[in-house]
C-alpha positions in Angstrom: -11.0 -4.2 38.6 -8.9 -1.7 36.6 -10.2 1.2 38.6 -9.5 -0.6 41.9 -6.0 -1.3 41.0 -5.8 2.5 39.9 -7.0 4.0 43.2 -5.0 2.1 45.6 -2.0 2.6 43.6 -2.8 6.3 43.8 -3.5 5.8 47.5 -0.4 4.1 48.4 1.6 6.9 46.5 -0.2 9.4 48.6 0.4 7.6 51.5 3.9 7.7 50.8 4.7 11.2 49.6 2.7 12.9 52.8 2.7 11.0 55.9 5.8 10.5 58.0 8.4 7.5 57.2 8.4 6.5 61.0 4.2 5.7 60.6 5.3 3.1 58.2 7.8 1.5 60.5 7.1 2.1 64.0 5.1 -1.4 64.5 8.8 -2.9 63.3 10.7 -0.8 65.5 8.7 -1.5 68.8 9.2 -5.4 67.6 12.7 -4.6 67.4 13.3 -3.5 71.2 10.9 -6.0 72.5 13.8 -8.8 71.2 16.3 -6.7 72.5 15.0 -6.5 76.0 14.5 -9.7 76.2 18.2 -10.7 75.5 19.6 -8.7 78.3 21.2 -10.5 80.5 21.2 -10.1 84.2 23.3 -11.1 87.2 22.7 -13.1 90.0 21.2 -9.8 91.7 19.4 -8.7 88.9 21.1 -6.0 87.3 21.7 -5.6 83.9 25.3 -7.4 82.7 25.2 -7.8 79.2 23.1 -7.5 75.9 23.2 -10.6 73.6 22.9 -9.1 69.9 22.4 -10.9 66.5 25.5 -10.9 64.3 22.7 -9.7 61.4 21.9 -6.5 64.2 25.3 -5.6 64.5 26.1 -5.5 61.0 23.3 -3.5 60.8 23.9 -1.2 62.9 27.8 -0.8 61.9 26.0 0.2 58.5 24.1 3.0 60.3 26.4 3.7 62.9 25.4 7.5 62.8 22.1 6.7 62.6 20.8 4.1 65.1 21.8 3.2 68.7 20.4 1.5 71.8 21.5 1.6 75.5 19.6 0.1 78.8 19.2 2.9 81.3 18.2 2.8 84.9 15.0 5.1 86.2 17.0 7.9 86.5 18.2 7.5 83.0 21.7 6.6 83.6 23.2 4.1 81.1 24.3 1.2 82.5 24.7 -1.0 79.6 25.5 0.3 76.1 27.0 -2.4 73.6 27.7 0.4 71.3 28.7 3.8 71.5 25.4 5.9 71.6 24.8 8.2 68.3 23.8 11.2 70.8 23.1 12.1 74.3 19.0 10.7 74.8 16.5 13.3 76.9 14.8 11.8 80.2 12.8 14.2 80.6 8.8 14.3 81.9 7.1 11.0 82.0 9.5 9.2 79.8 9.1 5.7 81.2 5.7 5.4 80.4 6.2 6.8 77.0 7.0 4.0 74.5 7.5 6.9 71.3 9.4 9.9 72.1 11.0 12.9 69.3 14.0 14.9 70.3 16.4 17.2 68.1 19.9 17.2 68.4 22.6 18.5 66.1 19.7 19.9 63.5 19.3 16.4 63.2 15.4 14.9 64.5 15.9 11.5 66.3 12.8 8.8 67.9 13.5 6.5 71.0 11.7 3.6 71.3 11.3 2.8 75.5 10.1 -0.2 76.2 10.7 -2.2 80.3 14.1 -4.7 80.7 11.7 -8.1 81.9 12.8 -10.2 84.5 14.9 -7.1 86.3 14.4 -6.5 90.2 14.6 -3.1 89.3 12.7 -0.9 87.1 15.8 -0.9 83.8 14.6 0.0 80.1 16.0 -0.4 77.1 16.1 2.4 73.8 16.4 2.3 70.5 17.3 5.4 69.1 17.0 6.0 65.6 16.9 9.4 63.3 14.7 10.4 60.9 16.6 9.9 58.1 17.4 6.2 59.2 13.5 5.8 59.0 13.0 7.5 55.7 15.9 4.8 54.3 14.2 1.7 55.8 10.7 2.8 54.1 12.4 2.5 51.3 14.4 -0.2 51.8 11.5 -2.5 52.9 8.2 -0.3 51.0 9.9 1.4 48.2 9.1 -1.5 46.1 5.9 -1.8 47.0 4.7 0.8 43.9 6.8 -1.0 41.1 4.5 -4.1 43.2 1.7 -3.0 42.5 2.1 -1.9 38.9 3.7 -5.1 38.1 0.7 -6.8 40.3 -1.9 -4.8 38.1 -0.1 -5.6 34.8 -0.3 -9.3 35.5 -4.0 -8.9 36.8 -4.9 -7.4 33.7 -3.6 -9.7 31.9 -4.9 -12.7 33.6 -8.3 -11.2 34.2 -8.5 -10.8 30.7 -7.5 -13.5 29.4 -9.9 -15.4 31.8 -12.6 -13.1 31.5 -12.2 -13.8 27.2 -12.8 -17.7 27.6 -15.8 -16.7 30.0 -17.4 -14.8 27.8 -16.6 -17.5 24.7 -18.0 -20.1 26.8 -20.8 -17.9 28.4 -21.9 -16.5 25.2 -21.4 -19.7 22.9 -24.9 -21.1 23.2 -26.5 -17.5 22.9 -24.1 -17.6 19.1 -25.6 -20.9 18.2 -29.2 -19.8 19.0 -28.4 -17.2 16.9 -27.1 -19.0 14.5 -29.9 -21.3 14.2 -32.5 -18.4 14.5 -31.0 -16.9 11.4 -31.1 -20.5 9.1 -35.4 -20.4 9.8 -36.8 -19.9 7.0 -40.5 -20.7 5.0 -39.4 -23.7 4.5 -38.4 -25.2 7.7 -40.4 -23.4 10.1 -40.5 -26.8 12.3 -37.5 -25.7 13.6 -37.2 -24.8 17.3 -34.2 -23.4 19.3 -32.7 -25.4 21.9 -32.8 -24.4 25.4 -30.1 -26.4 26.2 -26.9 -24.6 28.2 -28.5 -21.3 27.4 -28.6 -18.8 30.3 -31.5 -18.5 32.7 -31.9 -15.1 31.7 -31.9 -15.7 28.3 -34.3 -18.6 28.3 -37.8 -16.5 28.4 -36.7 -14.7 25.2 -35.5 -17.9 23.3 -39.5 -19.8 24.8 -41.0 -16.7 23.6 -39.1 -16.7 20.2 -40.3 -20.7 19.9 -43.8 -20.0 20.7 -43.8 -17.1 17.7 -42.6 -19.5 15.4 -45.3 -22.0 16.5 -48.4 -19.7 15.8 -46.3 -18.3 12.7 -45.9 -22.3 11.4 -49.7 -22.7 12.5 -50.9 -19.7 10.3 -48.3 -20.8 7.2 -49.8 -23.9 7.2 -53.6 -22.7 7.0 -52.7 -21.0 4.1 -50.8 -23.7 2.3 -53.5 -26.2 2.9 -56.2 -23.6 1.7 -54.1 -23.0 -1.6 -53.6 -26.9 -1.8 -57.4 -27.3 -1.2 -58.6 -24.5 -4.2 -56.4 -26.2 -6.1 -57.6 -29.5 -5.7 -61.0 -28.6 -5.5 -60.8 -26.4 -8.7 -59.0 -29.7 -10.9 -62.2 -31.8 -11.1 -64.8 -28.5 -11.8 -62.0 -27.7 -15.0 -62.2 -31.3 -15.7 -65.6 -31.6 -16.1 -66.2 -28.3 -18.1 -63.9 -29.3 -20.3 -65.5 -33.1 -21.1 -68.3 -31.1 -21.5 -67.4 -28.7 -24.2 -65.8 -31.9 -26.1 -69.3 -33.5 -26.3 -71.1 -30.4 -27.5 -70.9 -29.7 -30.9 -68.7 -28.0 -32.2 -68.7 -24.2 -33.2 -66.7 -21.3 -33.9 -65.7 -20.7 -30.6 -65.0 -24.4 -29.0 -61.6 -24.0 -29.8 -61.3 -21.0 -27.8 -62.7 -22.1 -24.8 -61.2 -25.3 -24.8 -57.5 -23.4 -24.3 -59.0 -21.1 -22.2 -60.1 -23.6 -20.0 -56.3 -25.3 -20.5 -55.1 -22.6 -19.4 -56.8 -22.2 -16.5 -56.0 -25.9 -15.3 -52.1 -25.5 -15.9 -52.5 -22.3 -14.1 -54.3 -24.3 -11.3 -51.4 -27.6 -11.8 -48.4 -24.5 -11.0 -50.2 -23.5 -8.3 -50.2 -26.6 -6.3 -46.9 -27.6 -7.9 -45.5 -23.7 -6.0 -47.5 -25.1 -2.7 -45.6 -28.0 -2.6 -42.2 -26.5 -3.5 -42.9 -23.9 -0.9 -43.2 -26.7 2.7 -39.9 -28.6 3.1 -41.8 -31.3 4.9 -43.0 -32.3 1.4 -39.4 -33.6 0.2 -37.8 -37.0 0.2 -34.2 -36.9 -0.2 -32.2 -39.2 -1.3 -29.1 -40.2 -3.7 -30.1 -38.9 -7.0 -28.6 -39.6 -10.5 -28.9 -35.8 -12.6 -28.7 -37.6 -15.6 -31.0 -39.6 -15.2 -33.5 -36.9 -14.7 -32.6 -35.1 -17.4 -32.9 -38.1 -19.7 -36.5 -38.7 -18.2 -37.2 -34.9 -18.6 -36.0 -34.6 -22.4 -38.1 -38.2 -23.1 -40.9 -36.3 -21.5 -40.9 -33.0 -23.5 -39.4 -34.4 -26.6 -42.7 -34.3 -28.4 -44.0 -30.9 -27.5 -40.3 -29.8 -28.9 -41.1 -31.6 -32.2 -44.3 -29.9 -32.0 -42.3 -26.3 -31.7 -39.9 -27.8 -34.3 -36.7 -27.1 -31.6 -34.2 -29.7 -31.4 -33.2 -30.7 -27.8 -29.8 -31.5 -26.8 -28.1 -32.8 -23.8 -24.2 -33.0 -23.1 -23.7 -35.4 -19.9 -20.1 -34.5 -19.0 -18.1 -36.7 -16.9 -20.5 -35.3 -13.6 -20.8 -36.5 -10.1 -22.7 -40.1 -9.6 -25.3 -38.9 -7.3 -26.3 -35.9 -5.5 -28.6 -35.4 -2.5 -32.1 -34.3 -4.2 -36.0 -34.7 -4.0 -36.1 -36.9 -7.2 -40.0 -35.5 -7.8 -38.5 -32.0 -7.4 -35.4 -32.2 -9.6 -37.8 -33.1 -12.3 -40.0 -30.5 -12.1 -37.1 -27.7 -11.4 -36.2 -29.2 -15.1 -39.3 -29.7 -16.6 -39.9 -26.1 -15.7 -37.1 -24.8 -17.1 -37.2 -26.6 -20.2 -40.8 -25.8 -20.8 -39.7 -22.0 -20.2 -36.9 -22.6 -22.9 -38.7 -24.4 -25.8 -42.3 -21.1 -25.0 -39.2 -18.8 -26.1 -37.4 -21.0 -28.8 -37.3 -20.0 -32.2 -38.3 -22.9 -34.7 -35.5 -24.7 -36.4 -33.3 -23.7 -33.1 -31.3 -25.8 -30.3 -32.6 -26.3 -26.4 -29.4 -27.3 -24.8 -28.9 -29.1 -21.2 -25.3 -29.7 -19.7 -24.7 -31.3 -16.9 -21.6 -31.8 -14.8 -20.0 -32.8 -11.8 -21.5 -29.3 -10.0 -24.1 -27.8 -11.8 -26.4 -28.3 -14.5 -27.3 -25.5 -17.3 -30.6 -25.3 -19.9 -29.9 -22.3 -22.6 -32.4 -21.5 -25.3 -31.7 -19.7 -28.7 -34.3 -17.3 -28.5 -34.7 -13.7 -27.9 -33.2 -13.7 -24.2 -34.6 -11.6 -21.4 -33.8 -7.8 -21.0 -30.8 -7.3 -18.5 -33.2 -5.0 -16.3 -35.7 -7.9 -15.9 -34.0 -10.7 -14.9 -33.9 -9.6 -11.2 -37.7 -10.3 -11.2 -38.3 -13.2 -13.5 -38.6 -15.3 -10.3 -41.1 -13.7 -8.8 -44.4 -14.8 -8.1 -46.8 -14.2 -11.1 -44.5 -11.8 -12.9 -44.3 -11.7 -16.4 -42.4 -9.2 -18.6 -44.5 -6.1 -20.3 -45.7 -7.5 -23.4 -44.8 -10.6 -23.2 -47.6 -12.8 -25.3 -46.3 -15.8 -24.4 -48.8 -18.4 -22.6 -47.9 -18.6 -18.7 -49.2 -17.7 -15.1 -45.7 -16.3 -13.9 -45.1 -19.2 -11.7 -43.0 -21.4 -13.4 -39.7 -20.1 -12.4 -41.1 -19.6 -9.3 -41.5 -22.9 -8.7 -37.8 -23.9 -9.7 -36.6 -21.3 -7.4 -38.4 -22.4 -4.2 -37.2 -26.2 -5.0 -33.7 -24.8 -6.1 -34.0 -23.3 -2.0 -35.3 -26.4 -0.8 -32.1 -28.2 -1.5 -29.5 -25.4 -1.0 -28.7 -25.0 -4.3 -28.7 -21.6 -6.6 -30.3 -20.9 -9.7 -29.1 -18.2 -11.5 -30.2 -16.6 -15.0 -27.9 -14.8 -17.7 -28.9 -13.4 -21.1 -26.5 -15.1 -23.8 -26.3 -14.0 -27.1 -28.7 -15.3 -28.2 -31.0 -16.6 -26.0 -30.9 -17.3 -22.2 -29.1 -19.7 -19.8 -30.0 -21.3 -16.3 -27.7 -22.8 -14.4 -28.5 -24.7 -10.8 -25.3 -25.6 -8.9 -25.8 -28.1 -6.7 -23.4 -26.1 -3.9 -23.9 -22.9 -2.2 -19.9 -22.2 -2.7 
């Protein structure tokens, strides 16, 4: 649009600097004499009498009195009827009846008659209009000179409405393709049952957006197979470790029974976290619902009070004024701070404190112990990662665990060394 408006403006300024000012207005004047010879008035013989002229023509032409002029003339080109005095003497020369446009000079000054037939006459009469070149030059710009400053102001406005328009198009055009996107960006592991909506999006977009759907149904398809295979080993390897371990406990006993017995411990907590990450990992697996923190974290503390006695650690717990309820997988919560806890009291010194806070937004665990090296922490919530050296019993997939539930429910878990120790803290918002 913007180079349209910028071509014809430059054509019309063309137009205007190199072709003749009469081009412009010669359709206006050959209107003009038509009227005129249509108000001469004839007698009762018919012969021209009189002309019958507009008080806005002769005001006109008093205004351009050495410019413009018009007589009735008879074949000969005699004037017989002239309501003003004529500017110059016109030529009749050559064919000049049947020539509507004619040029002459006269005085170093270029005029144009307009000829045009007297109707109604018995004989042939004709009335001119005689008008100079610099008459026709003034009415082009009288009447076109504007027409630039038009088409600026025509091409300002334009822009400004096409823009304007063409903005909210766009918005409302492009507004579905932003929520697809939006909702494209939110899929994630855990909700992978989530399809885009074809709803107001544009035909062209819609293959794309089908073909987007049908990746995430053979990409939900192949997540699943592999959740239900880990939650099948792990099922099926429970009972086996069951089993072997009734079986030690009724052999008798020998130097290496205890051994195998935690060996064999081991390897069924090792299986427990990794059904426990298999379920924290599909979101499908949550029920949520108006939760009270505190009451998880009394039931958690009852839970593991004995295994802290055990580690001689004292556990603590400051319920702050906090929030009634908050939206939460009860089963989850739990484990996120059973985790957690379990990690805390593995690193606790004997004779030292476990402490959980919770408030209106968050709530905190924070151990006494030896606290994890500043260049680790970015990994301690990966998958089976443990720090170098670290004799501590674990799989690595504790804190995995609390991170995947932390995700489920929106939250963020985030680890800082203390000194001493180390502190978690989940906030229940993502602000």
């Amino acid at each position: 649009m913007t180079l349209s408006l910028v071509v014809i403006m430059a054509g019309v300024e063309y137009t205007f600097t190199h072709y003749p000012a009469e081009m412009f207005i010669r359709g206006e004047i050959d209107s003009a004499a038509h009227r005129l010879a249509r108000s001469v008035q004839l007698d009762a013989e018919g012969r021209p009498v009189s002309l019958v002229v507009s008080p806005e023509i002769e005001k006109f032409h008093s205004t351009f009195a050495q410019d413009t002029g018009y007589q009735v003339v008879d074949p000969q080109g005699n004037a017989v009827l002239s309501m003003m005095p004529m500017i110059v003497s016109v030529p009749h020369e050559g064919d000049w009846m049947h020539t509507p446009r004619s040029r002459f000079e006269s005085g170093g000054k270029v005029f144009y008659v307009e000829t045009v037939p007297v109707p109604d006459a018995r004989r042939p009469y004709f009335l001119q209009v005689i008008t100079s070149e610099a008459f026709d030059v003034a009415l082009v710009r009288i009447k076109h000179g504007a027409v630039p400053k038009v088409v600026v102001f025509t091409f300002l406005l334009a822009v400004l409405v096409f823009g304007i328009t063409m903005r909210m198009t766009l918005r409302r055009l492009v507004k579905p393709i932003r929520e697809v996107s939006r909702a494209a960006a939110g899929i994630t592991p855990q909700n992978l049952t989530t399809r885009l909506s074809l709803q107001d999006i544009p035909s062209e977009m819609r293959p794309l957006v089908a073909s987007f759907n049908d990746a995430l149904a053979r990409l939900e398809e192949g997540y699943l197979a592999q959740q239900t295979f880990l939650a099948a080993a792990a099922h099926e390897l429970q009972t086996p470790l069951t089993l072997i371990r009734g079986q030690i406990e009724m052999q008798p006993a020998s130097p290496d029974t205890h051994q195998i017995l935690h060996d064999v411990d081991a390897m069924s907590r090792q299986v427990r976290q990794l059904l426990h990450l298999m379920e924290a990992s599909v979101l499908q697996n949550y029920e949520f619902s108006q939760v009270d923190p505190q009451k998880v974290v009394r039931d958690v503390t009852s839970q593991l009070a004995r295994s802290a006695a055990a580690r001689g650690v004292r556990l603590e717990t400051s319920l702050r004024p906090a929030a009634s309820q908050v939206r939460a997988d009860e089963g989850g919560l739990f484990i996120l701070l059973k985790n957690l806890l379990e990690n805390a009291l593995a690193y606790a010194p004997r004779g030292s404190i476990v402490t959980i806070k919770v408030d209106a937004s968050s709530i905190s665990v924070s151990d006494e112990g030896p606290g994890i090296d500043e260049a680790h922490l970015p990994f301690i919530f990966s998958r089976f990662w443990r720090a170098p050296n670290n004799k501590a019993e674990g799989s690595g997939l504790g804190l995995a665990i609390c991170k995947e539930i932390a995700l489920a429910h929106g939250w963020r878990l985030i680890a800082a060394r203390t000194q001493p120790g180390t502190l978690f803290t989940i906030h229940f918002s993502q602000a």
